[in-house]
N, C-alpha and C positions, 0 to 999 in steps of 0.2 A: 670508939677508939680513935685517937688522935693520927691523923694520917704526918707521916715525915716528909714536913715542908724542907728538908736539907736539901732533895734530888733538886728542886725544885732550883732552875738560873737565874741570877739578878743581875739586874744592870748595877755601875757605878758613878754614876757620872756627878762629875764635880757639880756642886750648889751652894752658890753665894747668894748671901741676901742684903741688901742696904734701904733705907729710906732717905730721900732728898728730901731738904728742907721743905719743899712746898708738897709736902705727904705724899710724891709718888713711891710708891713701892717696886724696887725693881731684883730681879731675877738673872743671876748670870751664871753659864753652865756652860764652860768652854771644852772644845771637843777638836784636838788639832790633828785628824784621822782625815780628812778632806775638808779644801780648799773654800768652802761657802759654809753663810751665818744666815742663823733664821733672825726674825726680828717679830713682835706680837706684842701689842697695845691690847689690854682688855680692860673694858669699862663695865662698872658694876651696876647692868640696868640691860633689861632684856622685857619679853612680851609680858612677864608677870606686872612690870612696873608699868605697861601704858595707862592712863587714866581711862575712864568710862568717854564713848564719844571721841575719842583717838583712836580705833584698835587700828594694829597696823603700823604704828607710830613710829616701833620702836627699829623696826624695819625699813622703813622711809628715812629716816634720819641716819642707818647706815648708810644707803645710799647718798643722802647730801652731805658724807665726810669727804665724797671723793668727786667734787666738783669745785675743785677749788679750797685755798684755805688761805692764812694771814698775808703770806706774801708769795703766795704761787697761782698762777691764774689755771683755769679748768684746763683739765688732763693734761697739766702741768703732773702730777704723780704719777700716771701711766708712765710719758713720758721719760722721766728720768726712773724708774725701775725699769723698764725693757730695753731701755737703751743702758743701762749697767747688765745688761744681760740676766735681771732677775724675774721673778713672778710675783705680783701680791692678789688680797682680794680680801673679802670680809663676808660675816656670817653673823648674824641674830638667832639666837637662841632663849630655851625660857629665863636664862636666869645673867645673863652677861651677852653684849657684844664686843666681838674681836676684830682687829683689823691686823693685818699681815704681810710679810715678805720675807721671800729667802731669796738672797743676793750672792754672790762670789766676797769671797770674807774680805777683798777688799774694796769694797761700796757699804761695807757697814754704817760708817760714818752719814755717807746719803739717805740711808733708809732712816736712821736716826732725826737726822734732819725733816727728814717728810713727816713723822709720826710727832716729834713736837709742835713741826709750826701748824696740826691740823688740830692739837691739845690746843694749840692759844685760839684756833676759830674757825671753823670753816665758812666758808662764801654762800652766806644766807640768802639769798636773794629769792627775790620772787618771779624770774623766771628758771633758776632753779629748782625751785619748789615746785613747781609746777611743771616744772619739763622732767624728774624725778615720779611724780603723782601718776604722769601716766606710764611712765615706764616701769614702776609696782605695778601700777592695774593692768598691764600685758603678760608679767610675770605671774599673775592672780588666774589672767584667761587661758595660759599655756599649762602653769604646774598645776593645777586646781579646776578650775571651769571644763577647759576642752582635752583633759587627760583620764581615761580611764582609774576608776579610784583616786583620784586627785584628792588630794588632803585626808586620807584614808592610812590610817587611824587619827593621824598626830591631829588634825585639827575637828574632826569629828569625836572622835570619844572624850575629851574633856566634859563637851558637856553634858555627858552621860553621867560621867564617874565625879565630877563637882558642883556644887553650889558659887562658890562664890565670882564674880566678874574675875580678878587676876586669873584665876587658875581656868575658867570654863570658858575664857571667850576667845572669839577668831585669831590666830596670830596674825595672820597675813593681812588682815582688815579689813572693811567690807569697803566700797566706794564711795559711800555716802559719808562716809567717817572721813577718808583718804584728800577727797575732793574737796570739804571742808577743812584740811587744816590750814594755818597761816602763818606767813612768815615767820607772829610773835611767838606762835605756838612754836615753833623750832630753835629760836632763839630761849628759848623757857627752858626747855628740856636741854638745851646745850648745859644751860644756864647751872641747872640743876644736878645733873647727873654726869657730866664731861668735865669733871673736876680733878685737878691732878689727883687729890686727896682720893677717889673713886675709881683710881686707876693702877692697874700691874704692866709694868714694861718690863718683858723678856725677851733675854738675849741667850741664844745659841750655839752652837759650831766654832769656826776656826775665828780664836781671837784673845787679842792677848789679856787677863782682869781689871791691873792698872790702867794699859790702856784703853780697853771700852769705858770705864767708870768713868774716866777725865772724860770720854767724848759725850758720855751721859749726861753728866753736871751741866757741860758745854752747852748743849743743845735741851735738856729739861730743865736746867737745875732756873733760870728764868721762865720760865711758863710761870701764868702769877697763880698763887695759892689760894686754891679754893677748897674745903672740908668735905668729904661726903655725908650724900644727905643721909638720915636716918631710911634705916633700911625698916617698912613695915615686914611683921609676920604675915604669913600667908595660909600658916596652917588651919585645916576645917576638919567635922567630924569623919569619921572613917563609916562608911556603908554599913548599916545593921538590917539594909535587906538589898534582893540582886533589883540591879536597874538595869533595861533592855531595852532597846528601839533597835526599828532599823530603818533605812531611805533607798527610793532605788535611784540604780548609777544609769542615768544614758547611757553612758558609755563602755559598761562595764561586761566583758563578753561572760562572767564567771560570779558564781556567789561567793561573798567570801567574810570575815568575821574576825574582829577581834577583843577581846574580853581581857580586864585589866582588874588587879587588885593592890591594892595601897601597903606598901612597905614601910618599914624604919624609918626614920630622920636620915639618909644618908652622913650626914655632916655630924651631928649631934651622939649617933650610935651608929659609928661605923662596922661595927663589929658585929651586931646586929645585921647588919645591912646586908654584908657581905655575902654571907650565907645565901640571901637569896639571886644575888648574883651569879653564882657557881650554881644552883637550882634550874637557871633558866636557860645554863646551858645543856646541865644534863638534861632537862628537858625536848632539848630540840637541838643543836648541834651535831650535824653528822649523823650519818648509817645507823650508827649503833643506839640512837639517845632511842629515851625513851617514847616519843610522841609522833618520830619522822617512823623507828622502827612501826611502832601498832597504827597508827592513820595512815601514812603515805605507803610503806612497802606491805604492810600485813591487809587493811582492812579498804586500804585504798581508796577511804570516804574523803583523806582530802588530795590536792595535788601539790602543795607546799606547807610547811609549817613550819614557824621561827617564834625564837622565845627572846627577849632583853628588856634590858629597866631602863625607866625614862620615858617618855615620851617621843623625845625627840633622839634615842635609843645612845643615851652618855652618861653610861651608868655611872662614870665619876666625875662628872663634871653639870650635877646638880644638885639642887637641893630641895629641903621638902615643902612642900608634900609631891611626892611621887608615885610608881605603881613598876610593878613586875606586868609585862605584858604577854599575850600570844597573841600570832597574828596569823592565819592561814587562807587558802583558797580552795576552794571544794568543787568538784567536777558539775557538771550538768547535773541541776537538780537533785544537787544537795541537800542534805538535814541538818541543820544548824544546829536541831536538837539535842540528837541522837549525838554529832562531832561534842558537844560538850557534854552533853554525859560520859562520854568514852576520855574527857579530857579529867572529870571528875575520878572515875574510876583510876583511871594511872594514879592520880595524886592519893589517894587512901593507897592505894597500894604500895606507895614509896616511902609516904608515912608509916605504913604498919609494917614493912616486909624489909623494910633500905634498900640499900643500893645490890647490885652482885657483883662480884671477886673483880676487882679493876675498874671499875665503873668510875670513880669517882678520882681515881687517880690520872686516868686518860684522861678525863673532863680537863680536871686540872692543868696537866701536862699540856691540851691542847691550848689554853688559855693564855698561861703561860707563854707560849710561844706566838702566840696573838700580839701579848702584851710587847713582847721584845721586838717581834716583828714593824709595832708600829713605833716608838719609841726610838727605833737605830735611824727612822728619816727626821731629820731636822727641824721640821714642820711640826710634827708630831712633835715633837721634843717640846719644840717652843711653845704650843699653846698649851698642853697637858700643864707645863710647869706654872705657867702664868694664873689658870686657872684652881690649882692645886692651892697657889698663894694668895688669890684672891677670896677663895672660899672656905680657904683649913688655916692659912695661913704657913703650909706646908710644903712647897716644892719638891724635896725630897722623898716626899711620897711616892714619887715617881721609880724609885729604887726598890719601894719595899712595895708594891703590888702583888708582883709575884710571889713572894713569901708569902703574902698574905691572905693570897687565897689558895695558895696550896697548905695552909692551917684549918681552914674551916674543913669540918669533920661532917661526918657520916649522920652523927645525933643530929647536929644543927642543920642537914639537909632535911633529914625526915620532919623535924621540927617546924621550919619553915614551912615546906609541903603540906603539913596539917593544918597550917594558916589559912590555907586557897581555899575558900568554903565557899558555894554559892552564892549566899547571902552576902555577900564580901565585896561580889564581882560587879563588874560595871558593862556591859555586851553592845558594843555598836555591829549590826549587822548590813552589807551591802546586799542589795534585791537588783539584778544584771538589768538591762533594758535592751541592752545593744540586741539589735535584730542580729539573729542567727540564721 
């Protein structure tokens, strides 16, 4: 039965779309409720696109966006955002990088300014390059190296769950790759992939349409025009038996496990997609789900357990090939086993039994309120929509989330759930080290 998406609260917020002549794509969503504008540059090239022999790449190259660029000298961009009283920063992901700022709505115009003149070039240099090179490989020996479960799932279970180099190799990069790149190599991938044409600029918060548009032209509508490159497919076969390994962590005071199976086309069959989205909450969200209640309160074999899509856990803000993940942690001398049998079990049982009386409407409701939650801060706003139009071509999307998953139904959860088969799964497991 069709659950009634009507309870269900939507945002409204205004969505314009334009293209500059030299193919930027831009996004503007004015919100005159308070005083500050977000601002969000996303480039269509993330860890999927690094070549073989760069991994890492795509990640170091956000870093030399912000050392300089055509006519501003290093932390010249700090600079004039904190001294406007704003924040920015940037983030690599598998499938786009972003760079950012929320300012007081009137330094819009500056941030603008910062995010063009780094589209015409940033300050390649080769003591850059290399004064960047080691400051990834510290961020590699902090978040990763010397961190309990460090890169635990997102850069460990790829190469479980995939074959091919894009989708199964190191994002963060190993330093043999890191240490060799060079200048040209970075001027290549500028070259390539920092094309206006390969880019969504959004704008947020307090500002007036006309007015931002003219400061847009201003300040992009000269960046000189370049095409985006052909984007390869990425898609590979789907598992026809389980793969498992596991390694053990120095560092890791606790066993713990996560096991992944491949979903929908996000992009392609959204509607498809969705369902499992809404599955992975009721799976593990809160007291009542199904996986926190029977493991964590009832049988107590693990001591956390969370469910979401992605990898890099952005259920809408990727594309495929991806996976529905769990990810948990098991007391002293845990059974890995026996935890995913028990994880097998709920899923037949949701498939064959559904949901019980509210189950799926809390889910919902909770979601929901997730979604609006994140969406009312300006940040959120800005990069959801930039990435919405970079990937769907959809911005507006951002309105009807909530609808939309307060639509998927009871069948399509069970449906989904019958999907999660052993033979499907992909299992990285951590084995503790740390002296206890």
């Amino acid at each position: 039965m069709a659950r009634r998406s009507n309870k269900i609260a939507a945002t409204r917020y205004q969505v314009e779309r334009l293209t500059l002549a030299n193919g930027l794509r831009v996004v503007l969503a004015p919100d005159r409720s308070a005083p500050v504008v977000g601002v969000a540059v996303v480039y269509d090239v993330g860890i999927r696109s690094e070549p073989e022999g760069r991994t890492g790449f795509a990640h170091l190259f956000e870093h030399l966006m912000f050392q300089g660029s055509a006519n501003l000298e290093k932390l010249a961009h700090f600079r004039h955002v904190q001294g406007s009283g704003g924040t920015f920063n940037g983030s690599t992901h598998l499938d786009y990088t972003d760079y950012f700022e929320v300012l007081p709505s009137n330094a819009l115009e500056r941030a603008l300014f910062l995010e063009a003149d780094r589209m015409r070039g940033p300050r390649l240099t080769e003591e850059n390059l290399r004064n960047q090179v080691d400051v990834v490989k510290e961020e590699i020996r902090v978040n990763v190296l010397n961190q309990p479960y460090g890169g635990f799932p997102w850069l460990t279970l790829p190469p479980v769950m995939f074959d091919t180099f894009a989708n199964a190799h190191d994002g963060y990069g190993s330093f043999t790759d890191l240490e060799s790149a060079t200048v040209p190599d970075a001027a290549e991938f500028f070259e390539k992939y920092y094309a206006s044409g390969n880019a969504v600029l959004s704008v947020a918060g307090d500002f007036d349409v006309a007015e931002a548009t003219a400061l847009i032209e201003r300040h992009f509508g000269s960046v000189p025009a370049r095409p985006a490159p052909v984007r390869p497919g990425f898609d590979e076969p789907d598992l026809t038996e389980e793969r498992r390994t596991s390694y053990t962590d120095r560092l890791a005071p606790l066993p713990a496990v996560a096991a992944a199976w491949r979903v929908p086309d996000p992009i392609t069959d959204f509607a498809g997609y969705l369902p499992y989205v809404v599955l992975a909450e009721v799976l593990t969200d809160g007291d009542a789900s199904r996986l926190v209640e029977r493991l964590v309160l009832k049988d107590r074999s693990v001591t956390s357990i969370g469910g979401y899509l992605g990898l890099m856990g952005e259920p809408y803000e990727v594309r495929d090939p991806t996976a529905l993940l769990l990810q948990a942690h098991l007391p002293p001398g845990g059974n890995v086993d026996k935890l995913l049998g028990t994880v097998d079990e709920e899923l037949d049982r949701l498939a064959e039994d559904g949901l019980t009386a509210g189950e799926l409407a809390r889910t919902q409701a909770r979601m929901a309120t997730h979604l609006l939650r994140d969406t009312d801060a300006v940040l959120s706003r800005t990069l959801r929509m930039a990435v919405l139009e970079q990937q769907r071509g959809e911005p507006g999307l951002i309105n009807e989330l909530p609808a939309l998953l307060g639509g998927v139904t009871e069948e399509q959860i069970r449906a989904a759930a019958a999907t999660l088969r052993p033979q499907r799964r992909a299992t990285i497991e951590v084995i503790p080290g740390a002296a206890r």
